[in-house]
C-alpha positions as CSV (number, residue, x, y, z in Angstrom):
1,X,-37.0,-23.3,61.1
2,X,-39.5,-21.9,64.1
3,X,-39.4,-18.8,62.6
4,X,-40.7,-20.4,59.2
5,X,-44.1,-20.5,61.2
6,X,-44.5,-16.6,61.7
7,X,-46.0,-14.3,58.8
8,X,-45.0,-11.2,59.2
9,X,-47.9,-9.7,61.0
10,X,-47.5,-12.5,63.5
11,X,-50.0,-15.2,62.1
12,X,-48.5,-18.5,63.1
13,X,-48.5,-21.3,60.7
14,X,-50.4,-24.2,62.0
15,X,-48.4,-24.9,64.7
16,X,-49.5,-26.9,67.7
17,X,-52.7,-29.2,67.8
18,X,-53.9,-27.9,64.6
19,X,-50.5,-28.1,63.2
20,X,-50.6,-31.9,63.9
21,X,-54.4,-31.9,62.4
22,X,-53.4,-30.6,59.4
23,X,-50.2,-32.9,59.3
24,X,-52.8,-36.1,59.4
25,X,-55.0,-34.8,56.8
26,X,-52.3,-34.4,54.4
27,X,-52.3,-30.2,54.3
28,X,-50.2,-27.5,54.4
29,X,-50.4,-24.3,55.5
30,X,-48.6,-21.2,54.1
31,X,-48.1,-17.5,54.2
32,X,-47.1,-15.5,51.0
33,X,-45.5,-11.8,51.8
34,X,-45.7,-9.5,48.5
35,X,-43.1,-7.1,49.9
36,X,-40.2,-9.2,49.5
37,X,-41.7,-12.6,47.6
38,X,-41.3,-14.6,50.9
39,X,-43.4,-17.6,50.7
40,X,-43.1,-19.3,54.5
41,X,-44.5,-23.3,55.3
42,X,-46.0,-25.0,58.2
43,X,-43.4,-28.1,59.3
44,X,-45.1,-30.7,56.7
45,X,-44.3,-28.9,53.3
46,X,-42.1,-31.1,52.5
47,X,-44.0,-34.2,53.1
48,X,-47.3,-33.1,51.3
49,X,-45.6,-31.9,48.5
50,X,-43.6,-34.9,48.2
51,X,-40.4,-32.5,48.0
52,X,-37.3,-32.8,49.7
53,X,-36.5,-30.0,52.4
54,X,-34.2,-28.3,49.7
55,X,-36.6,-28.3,47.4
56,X,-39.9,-27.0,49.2
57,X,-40.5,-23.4,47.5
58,X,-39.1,-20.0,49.3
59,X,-40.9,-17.7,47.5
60,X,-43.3,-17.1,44.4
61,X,-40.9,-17.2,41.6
62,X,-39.2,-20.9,42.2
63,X,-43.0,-22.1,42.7
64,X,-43.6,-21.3,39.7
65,X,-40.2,-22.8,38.3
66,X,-41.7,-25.9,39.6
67,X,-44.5,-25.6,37.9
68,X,-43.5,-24.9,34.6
69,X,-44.5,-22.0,32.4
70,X,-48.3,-21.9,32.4
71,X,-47.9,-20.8,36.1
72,X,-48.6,-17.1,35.4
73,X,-52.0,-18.2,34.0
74,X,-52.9,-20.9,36.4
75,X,-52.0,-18.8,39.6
76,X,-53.5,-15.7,38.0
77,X,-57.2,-16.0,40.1
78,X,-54.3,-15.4,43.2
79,X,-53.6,-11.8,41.7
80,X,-54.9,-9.8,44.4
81,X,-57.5,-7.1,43.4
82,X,-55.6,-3.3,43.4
83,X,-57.1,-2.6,46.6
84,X,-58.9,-5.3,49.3
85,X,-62.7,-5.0,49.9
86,X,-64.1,-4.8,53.2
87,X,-66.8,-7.5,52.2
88,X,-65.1,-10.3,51.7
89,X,-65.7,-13.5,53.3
90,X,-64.0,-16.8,53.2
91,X,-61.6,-17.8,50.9
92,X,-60.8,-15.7,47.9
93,X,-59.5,-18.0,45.2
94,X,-59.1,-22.0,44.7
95,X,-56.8,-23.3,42.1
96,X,-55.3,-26.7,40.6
97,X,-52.0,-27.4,39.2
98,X,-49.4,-30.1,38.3
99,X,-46.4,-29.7,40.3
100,X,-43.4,-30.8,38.8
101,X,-40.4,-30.8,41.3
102,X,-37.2,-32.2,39.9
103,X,-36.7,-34.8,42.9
104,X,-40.4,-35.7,43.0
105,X,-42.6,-38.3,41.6
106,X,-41.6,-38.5,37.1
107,X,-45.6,-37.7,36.5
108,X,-45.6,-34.6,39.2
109,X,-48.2,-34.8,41.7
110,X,-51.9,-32.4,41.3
111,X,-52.4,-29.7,43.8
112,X,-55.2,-27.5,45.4
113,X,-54.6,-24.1,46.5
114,X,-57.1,-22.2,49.0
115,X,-56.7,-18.6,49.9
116,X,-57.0,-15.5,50.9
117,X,-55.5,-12.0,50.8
118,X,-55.1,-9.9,53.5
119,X,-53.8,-6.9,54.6
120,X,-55.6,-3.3,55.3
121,X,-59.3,-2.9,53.8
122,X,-59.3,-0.5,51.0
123,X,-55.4,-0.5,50.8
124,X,-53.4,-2.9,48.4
125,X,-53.0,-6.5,49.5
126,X,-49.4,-7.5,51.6
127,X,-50.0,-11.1,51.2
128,X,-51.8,-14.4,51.6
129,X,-52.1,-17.1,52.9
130,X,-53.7,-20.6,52.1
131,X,-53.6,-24.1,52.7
132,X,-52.7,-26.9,49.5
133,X,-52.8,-30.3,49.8
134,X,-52.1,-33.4,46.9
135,X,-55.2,-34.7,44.7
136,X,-55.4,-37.7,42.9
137,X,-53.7,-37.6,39.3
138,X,-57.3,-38.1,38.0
139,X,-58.8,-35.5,39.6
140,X,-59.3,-33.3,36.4
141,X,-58.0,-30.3,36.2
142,X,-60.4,-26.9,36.6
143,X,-60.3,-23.3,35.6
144,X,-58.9,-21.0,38.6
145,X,-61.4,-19.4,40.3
146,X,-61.8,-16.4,42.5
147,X,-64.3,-17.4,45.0
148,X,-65.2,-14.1,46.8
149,X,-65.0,-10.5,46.3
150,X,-65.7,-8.0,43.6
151,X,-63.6,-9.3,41.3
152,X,-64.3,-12.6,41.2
153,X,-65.6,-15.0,38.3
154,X,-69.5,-16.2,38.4
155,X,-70.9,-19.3,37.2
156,X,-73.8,-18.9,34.3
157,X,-76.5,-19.3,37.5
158,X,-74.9,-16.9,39.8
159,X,-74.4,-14.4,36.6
160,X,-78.0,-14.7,35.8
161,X,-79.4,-14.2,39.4
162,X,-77.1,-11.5,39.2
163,X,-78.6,-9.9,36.7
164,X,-82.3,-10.5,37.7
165,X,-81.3,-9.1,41.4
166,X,-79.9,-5.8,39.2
167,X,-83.0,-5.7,37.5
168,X,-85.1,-5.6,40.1
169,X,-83.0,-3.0,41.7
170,X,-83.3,-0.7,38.7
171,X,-86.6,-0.8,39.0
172,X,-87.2,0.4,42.7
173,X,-84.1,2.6,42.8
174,X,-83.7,3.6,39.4
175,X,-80.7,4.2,37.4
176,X,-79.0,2.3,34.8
177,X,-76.6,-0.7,33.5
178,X,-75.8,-2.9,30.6
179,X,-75.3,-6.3,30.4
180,X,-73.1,-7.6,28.2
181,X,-71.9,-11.3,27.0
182,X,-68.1,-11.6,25.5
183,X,-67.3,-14.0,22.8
184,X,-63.9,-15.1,22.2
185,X,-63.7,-15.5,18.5
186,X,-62.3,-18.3,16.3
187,X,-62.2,-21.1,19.0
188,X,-62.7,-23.5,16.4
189,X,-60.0,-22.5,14.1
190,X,-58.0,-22.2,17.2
191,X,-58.9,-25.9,18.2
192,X,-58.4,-26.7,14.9
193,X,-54.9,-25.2,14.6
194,X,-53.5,-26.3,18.1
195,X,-55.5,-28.4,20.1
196,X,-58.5,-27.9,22.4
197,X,-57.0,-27.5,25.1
198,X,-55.3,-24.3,23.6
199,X,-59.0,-23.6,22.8
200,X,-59.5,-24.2,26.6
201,X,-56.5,-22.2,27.7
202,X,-57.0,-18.9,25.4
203,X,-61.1,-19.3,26.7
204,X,-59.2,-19.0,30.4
205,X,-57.0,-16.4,29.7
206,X,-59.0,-13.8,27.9
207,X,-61.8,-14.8,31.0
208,X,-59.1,-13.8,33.3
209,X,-57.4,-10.6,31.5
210,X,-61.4,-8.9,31.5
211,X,-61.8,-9.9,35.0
212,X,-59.0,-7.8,35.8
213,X,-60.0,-4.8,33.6
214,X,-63.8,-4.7,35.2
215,X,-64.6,-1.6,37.5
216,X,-64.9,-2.8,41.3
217,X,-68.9,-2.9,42.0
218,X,-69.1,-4.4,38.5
219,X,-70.2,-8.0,37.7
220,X,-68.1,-11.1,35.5
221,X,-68.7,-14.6,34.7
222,X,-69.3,-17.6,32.4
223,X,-71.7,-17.4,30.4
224,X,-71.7,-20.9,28.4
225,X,-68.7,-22.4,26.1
226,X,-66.3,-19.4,24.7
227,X,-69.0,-16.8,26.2
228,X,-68.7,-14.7,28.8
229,X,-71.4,-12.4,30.9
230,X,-70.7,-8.9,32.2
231,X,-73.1,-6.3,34.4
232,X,-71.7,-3.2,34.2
233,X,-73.2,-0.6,36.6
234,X,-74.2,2.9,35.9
235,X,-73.0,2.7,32.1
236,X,-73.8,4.7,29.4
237,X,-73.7,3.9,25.9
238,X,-70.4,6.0,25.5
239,X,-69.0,4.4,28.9
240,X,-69.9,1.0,27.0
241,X,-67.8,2.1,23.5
242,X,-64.9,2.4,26.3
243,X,-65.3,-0.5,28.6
244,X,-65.6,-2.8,25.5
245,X,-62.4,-1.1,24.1
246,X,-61.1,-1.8,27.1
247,X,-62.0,-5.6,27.4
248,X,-60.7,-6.0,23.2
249,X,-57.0,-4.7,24.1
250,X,-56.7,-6.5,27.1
251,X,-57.5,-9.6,25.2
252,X,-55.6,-8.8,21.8
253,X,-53.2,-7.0,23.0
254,X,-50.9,-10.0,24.1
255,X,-50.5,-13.7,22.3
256,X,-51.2,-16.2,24.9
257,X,-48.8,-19.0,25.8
258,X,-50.0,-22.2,24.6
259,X,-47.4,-24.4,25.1
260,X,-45.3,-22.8,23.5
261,X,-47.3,-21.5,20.9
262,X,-47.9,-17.6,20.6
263,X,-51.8,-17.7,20.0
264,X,-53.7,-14.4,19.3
265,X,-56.8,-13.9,20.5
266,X,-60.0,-11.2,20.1
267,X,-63.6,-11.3,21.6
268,X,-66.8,-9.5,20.2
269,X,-69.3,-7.8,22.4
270,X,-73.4,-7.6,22.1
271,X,-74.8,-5.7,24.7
272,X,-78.6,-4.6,25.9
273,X,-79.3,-1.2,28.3
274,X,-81.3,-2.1,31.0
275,X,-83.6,-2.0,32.4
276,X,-84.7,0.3,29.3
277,X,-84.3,-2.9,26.6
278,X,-85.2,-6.0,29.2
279,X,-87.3,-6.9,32.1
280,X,-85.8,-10.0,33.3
281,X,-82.4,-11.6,33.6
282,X,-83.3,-14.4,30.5
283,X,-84.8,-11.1,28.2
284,X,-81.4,-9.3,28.8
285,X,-79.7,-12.9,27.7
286,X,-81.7,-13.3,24.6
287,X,-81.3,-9.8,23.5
288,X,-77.4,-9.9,24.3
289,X,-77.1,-12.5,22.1
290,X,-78.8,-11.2,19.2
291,X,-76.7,-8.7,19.6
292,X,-73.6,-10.4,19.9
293,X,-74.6,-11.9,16.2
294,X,-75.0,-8.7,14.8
295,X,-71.2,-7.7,16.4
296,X,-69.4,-10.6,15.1
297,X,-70.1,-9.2,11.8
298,X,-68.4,-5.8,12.6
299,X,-65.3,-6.3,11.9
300,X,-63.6,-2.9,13.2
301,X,-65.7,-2.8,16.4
302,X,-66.9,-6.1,17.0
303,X,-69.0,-4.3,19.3
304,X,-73.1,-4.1,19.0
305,X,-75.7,-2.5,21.1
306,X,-79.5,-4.5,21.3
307,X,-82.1,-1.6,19.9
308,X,-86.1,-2.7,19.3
309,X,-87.1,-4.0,16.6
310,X,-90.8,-5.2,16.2
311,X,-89.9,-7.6,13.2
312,X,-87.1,-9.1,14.8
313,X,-89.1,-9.8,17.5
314,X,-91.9,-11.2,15.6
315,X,-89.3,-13.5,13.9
316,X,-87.7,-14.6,17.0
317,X,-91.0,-15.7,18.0
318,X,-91.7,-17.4,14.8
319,X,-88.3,-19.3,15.2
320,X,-89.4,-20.3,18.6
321,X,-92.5,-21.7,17.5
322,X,-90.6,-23.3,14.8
323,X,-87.8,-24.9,16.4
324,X,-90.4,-26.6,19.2
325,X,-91.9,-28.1,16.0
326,X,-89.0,-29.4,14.6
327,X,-87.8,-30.8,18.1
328,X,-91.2,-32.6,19.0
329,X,-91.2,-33.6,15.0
330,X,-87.5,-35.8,16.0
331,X,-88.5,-37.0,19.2
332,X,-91.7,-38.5,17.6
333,X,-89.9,-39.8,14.6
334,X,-92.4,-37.4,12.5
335,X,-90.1,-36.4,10.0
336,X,-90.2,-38.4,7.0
337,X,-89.0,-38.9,3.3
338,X,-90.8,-38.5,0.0
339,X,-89.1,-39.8,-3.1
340,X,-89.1,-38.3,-6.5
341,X,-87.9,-39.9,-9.7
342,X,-85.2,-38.8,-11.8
343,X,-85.5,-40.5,-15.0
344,X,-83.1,-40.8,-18.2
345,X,-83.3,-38.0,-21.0
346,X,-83.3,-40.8,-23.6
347,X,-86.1,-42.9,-23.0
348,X,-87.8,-41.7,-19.7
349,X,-86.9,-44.9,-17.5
350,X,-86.9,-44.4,-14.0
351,X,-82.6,-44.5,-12.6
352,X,-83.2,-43.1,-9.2
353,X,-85.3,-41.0,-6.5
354,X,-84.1,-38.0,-4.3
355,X,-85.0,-38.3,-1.0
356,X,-86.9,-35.0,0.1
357,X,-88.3,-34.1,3.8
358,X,-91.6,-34.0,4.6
359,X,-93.0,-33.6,8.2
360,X,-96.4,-35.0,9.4
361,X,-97.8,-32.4,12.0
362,X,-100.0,-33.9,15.2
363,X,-103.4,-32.6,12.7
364,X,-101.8,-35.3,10.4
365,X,-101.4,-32.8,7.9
366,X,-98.5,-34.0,5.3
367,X,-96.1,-30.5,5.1
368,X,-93.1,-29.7,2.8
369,X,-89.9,-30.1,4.8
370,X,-88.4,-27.3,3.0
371,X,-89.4,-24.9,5.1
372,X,-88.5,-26.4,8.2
373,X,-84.7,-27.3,7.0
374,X,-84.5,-23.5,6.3
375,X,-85.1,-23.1,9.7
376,X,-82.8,-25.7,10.8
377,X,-80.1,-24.4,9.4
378,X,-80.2,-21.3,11.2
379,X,-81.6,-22.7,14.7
380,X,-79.1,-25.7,14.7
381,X,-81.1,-28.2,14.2
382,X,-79.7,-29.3,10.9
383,X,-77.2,-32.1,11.7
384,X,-80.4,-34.0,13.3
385,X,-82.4,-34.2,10.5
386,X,-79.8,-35.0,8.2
387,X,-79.3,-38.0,10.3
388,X,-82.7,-38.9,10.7
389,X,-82.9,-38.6,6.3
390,X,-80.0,-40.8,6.3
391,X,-81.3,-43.4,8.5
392,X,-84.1,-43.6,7.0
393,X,-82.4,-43.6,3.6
394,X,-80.1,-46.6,4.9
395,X,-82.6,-48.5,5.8
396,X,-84.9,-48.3,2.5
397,X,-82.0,-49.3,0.9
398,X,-81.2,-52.1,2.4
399,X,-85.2,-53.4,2.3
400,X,-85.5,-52.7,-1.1
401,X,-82.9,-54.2,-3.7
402,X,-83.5,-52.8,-6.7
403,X,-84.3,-48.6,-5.4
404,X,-81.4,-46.1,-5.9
405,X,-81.5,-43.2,-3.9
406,X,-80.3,-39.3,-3.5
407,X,-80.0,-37.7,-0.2
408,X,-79.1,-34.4,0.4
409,X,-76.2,-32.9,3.4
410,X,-76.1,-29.7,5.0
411,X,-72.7,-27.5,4.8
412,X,-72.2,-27.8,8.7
413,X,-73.1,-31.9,8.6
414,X,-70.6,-31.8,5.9
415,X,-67.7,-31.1,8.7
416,X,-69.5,-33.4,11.6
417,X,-67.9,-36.9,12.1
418,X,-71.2,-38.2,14.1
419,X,-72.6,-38.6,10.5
420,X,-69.9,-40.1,8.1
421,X,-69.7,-42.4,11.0
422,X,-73.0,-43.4,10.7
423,X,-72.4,-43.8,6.8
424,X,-69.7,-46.4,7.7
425,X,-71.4,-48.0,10.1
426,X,-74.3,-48.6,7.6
427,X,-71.7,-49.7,4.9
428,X,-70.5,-52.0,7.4
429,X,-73.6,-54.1,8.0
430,X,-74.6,-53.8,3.8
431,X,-72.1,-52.7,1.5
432,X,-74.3,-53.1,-1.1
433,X,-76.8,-51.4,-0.3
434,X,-75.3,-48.3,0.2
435,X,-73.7,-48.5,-3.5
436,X,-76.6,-47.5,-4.6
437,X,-77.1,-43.8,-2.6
438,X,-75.9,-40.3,-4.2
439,X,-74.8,-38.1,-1.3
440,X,-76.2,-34.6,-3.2
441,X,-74.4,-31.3,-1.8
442,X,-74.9,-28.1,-3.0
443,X,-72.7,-25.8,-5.1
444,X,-72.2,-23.3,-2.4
445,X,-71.5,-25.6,0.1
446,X,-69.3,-27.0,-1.9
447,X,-67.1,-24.0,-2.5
448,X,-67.7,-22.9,1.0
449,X,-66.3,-26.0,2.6
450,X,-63.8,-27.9,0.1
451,X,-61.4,-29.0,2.6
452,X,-64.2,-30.9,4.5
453,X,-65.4,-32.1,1.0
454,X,-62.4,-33.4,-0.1
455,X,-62.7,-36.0,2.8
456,X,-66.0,-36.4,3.0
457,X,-65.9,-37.4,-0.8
458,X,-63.1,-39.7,-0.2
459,X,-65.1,-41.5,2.2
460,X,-67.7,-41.6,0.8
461,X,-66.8,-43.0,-2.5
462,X,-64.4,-45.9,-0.4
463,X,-67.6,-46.8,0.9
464,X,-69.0,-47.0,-2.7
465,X,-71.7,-43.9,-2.7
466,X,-71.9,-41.3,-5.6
467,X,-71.2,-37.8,-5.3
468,X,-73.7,-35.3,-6.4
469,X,-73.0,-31.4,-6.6
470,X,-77.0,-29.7,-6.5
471,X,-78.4,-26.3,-7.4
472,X,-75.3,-26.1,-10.4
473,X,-75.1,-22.6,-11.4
474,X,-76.6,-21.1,-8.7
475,X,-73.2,-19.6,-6.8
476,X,-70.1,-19.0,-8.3
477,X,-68.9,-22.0,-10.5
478,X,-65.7,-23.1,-9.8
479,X,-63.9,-25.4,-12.7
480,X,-61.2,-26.5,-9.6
481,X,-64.5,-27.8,-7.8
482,X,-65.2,-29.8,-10.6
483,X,-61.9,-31.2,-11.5
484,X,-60.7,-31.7,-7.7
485,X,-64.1,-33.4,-7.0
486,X,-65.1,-34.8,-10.0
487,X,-68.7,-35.8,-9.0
488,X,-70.9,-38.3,-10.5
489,X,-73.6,-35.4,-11.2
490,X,-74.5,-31.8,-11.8
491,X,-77.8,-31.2,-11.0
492,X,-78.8,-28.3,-13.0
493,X,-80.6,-25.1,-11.0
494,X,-84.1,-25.5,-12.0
495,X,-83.8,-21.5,-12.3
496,X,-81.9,-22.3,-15.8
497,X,-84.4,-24.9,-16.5
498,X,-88.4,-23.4,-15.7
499,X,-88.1,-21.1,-18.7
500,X,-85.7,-22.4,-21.2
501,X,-87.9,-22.5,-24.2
502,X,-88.6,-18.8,-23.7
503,X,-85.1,-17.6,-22.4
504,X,-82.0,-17.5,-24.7
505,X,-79.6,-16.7,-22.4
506,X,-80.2,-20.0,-20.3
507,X,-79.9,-21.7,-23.4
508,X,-76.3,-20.8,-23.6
509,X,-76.0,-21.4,-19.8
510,X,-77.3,-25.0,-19.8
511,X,-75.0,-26.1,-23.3
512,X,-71.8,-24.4,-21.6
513,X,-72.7,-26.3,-18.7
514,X,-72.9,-29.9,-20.2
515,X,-70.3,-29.3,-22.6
516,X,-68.0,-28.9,-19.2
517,X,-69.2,-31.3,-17.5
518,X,-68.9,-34.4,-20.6
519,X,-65.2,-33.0,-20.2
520,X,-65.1,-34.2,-16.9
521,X,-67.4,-37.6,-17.2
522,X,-70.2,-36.3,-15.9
523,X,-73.3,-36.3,-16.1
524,X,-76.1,-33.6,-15.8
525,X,-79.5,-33.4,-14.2
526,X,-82.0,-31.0,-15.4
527,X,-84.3,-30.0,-12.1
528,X,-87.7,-28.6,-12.5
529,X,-88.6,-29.7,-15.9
530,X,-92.2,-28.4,-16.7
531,X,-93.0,-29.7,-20.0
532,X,-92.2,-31.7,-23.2
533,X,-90.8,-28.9,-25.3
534,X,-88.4,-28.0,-22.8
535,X,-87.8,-31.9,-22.1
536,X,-86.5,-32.3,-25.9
537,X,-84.6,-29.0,-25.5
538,X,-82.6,-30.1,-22.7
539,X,-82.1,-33.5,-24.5
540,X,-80.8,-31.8,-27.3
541,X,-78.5,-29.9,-25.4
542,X,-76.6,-32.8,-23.8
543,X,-78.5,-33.3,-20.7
544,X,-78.5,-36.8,-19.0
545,X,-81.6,-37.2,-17.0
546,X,-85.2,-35.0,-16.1
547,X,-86.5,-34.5,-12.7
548,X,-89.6,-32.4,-12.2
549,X,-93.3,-32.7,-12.7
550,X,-93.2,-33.9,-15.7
551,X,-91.4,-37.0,-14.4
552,X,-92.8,-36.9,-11.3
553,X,-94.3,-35.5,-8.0
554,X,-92.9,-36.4,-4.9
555,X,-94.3,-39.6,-3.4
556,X,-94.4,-40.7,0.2
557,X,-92.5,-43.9,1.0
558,X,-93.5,-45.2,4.4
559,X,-90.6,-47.6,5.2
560,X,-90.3,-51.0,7.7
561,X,-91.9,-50.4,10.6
562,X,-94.3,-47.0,9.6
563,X,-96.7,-46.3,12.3
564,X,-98.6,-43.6,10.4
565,X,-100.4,-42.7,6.9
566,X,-103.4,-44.8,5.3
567,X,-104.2,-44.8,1.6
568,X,-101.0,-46.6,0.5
569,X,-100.8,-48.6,-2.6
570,X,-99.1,-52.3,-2.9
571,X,-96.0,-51.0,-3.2
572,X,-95.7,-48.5,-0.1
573,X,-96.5,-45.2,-2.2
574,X,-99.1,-42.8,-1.1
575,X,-100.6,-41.5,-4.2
576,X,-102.3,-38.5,-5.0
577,X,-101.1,-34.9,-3.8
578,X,-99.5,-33.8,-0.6
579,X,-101.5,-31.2,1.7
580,X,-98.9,-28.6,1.9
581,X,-99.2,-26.6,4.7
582,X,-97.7,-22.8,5.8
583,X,-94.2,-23.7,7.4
């Protein structure tokens, strides 16, 4: 087999000193000729591979029989760039694969791969050549990589001094570029539907198919999660309608292997001009990104291009002032609950309290949460304070005996497991407690998200809580909602209720409404209820219980261990009105 240790253009293949070097360390060296799919082995193949002589790989295709048939995808960073560079240095790709040889070990054994191309510069590659050698079967397994050259794939820091170093090129040479980022759309229903590591796999593949598409000079990498970054140099606007084209087909244009599933993919592109639209690398991210929001919205395209706009920046700076209050608000444990009483339509006794947010600012002002969960829901800040309401919920309950309480649940903490798990928990350590909290959702949640309903609600009612759909009336009423949920409660819109003595039509609304739900067993809230006359109106129309100012303003309940808030009463309540300030 001496002639095994010759490539074709005369490189031997560790022989010698280094040959036995190698040997030691547990690595082998080879040499892949394109022209005839000729993969050749330094002497110890066999033994670092843990293959029998037979069985050690003579060319590309029965490597990849041996490792199965993802190999296309995990050996694609090895795909040699049309033509080689002249400024490459190193090695040009790494990769990481199970091995599965019929005669080797039942599990397979993890490889490394290291190499390079080589071949004529600015001519197309002839082969390459690399060394692998066997990692431990928990060494995790990592995206390829291409490590040097045009083509290769950055990291988010590399990508971003990237485009800072473009930047300040523009700006002493001139010119033009755009910088895009790539989403790969519907990871979570593709998660959902076959696993993350499909997820992973399809986030790989499309990475790899727009790596190959990109002009050489051009720049590609991660960007975070399912994103990816792109410079692209000397591009117009109508070179950019192409190139993201381009990038769309590449990725749609095939289903990706996911173990044997066919999985179709698409991406959606937001994209800035520089340096007209951004003066640093973290402008040109932002404004990508708002970008890339407005794309995923255009559903033949999927492509938008940043353009100034002096409210949107104003409200991106509002929302940055925002979400630092609502951070520094958690981490001080600022946010807090006020309570305000529902009380029975037939003689005014107090049944329960909704829980309500309220956040105390460093002035010690007292503000309306209302505002701020707005916000939340759109900076993603939601899921945190609905667990900080629901802790502090839990733990009001279990001080307090006799209080019965309503908190309300976001759509997206609707679908997050962190927080039913928290419910359990709580159930866990006092059952009893929690029998007497109403989990309050919204009607257009509701709709929006019946599936994870459905077992939230099942959950939620094994752990003994009531179900209560708020804002009734306000989307589009669905009679399945009612009878596959059956809730506890309706809680009425209060835009039915403000002006029912005067309005005729709400009339008719609010008697449809409880007429529906006494079919179903249950009962109706009226929100917002101003005044007596419109109390006995809604009592003669059915309803079950009041809640607005005429019950009651919402009261601040400072629960065990309050560090904050004087003028409290016996019984924990601060009296008197809240300072509400701009939010």
């Amino acid at each position: 087999m001496d002639d095994d240790l010759v490539s074709p253009d005369g490189h031997r293949l560790a022989g010698g000193a280094i040959g036995a070097a190698m040997a030691a360390a547990g690595v082998a060296a080879y040499d892949h000729s394109y022209a005839d799919d000729r993969l050749r082995w330094s002497p110890n193949a066999g033994d670092v591979l843990d293959l029998p002589v037979y069985e050690v790989p003579l060319s590309g295709r029965s490597l990849h029989r041996l490792i199965g048939p993802q190999a296309e995808t995990l050996r694609l960073a090895a795909t040699p760039p049309p033509v080689l560079p002249d400024d490459r240095v190193g090695p040009d790709y790494r990769l990481v694969y199970d091995l599965v040889p019929r005669g080797g070990k039942p599990q397979g054994i993890r490889i490394e791969e290291s190499g390079s191309w080589y071949g004529p510069t600015g001519q197309p590659a002839l082969g390459a050549r690399g060394t692998v050698r066997v990692l431990p079967r928990d060494t995790e397994t990592a995206s390829p990589v291409r490590l040097y050259g045009p083509d290769r794939r950055l990291d988010r820091d590399e990508l971003l001094q990237s485009l800072d170093d473009r930047l300040k090129l523009l700006e002493t040479d001139g010119g033009s570029a755009v910088f895009l980022i790539i989403a790969v759309l519907d990871i979570g229903r593709i998660n959902a539907n076959f696993g993350y590591e499909a997820g992973d796999r399809v986030i790989d593949v499309a990475g790899e198919r727009i790596l190959r598409r990109m002009r050489q000079g051009d720049v590609f990498g991660s960007f975070s999660g399912h994103k990816f970054g792109a410079i692209l140099n000397d591009c117009d606007e109508h070179s950019l309608i192409i190139a993201a084209e381009r990038f769309r087909e590449a990725v749609r244009g095939e289903a990706i292997d996911c173990d044997g599933a066919a999985v179709r993919a698409d991406v959606a592109v937001g994209a800035v001009m520089l340096p007209q639209h951004a003066l640093s690398g973290a402008m040109a991210a932002n404004r990508a990104e708002e970008a890339l929001g407005d794309a995923r919205r255009d559903v033949d395209r999927h492509l938008n291009l940043y353009e100034p706009s002096a409210a949107r920046d104003a409200l991106r700076r509002r929302n940055v002032e925002v979400a630092e209050t609502i951070q520094r608000g958690l981490a001080e444990d600022r946010f807090l609950l006020a309570y305000q009483p529902i009380a029975s339509a037939a003689d005014r006794t107090i049944i329960s309290y909704e829980a309500l947010s309220r956040l105390v600012l460093p002035s010690e002002e007292i503000v309306s949460g209302g505002p701020y969960v707005e916000a939340a829901e759109k900076l993603g800040f939601i899921r945190r304070l609905d667990m900080r309401a629901l802790t502090l919920v839990m733990t009001d309950l279990q001080a307090s005996p006799s209080l019965k309480l309503s908190v309300n649940v976001s759509p997206e903490t609707l679908a997050d497991p962190a927080w039913l798990s928290m419910l359990v928990a709580g159930a866990r350590r006092d059952g009893d407690a929690l029998k007497r909290l109403t989990i309050e959702i919204t009607e257009t949640a509701a709709l929006s998200r019946m599936d994870d309903l459905r077992h939230m609600v099942a959950t939620v009612r094994d752990i003994g809580c009531r179900i209560a759909i708020d804002d009734f009336g306000s989307g589009h009423t669905s009679l399945r909602m009612l009878r596959d949920i059956k809730p506890d409660w309706l809680k009425i819109d209060g835009a039915f209720i403000r002006d029912i003595g005067h309005d005729a039509d709400a009339v008719v609304f609010v008697r449809a409404l409880t007429t529906l739900a006494g079919h179903f067993g249950i009962r109706t809230v009226a929100e917002f209820v101003q005044d007596e006359a419109s109390a006995a109106l809604l009592a003669e129309l059915g309803i079950s219980a009041f809640q607005g100012r005429l019950i009651g303003e919402p009261c601040l309940r400072v629960g065990p261990g309050a560090t904050v808030l004087d003028g409290l009463d016996g019984d924990g309540w601060l009296r008197g009105p809240l300072v509400v300030a701009p939010a």
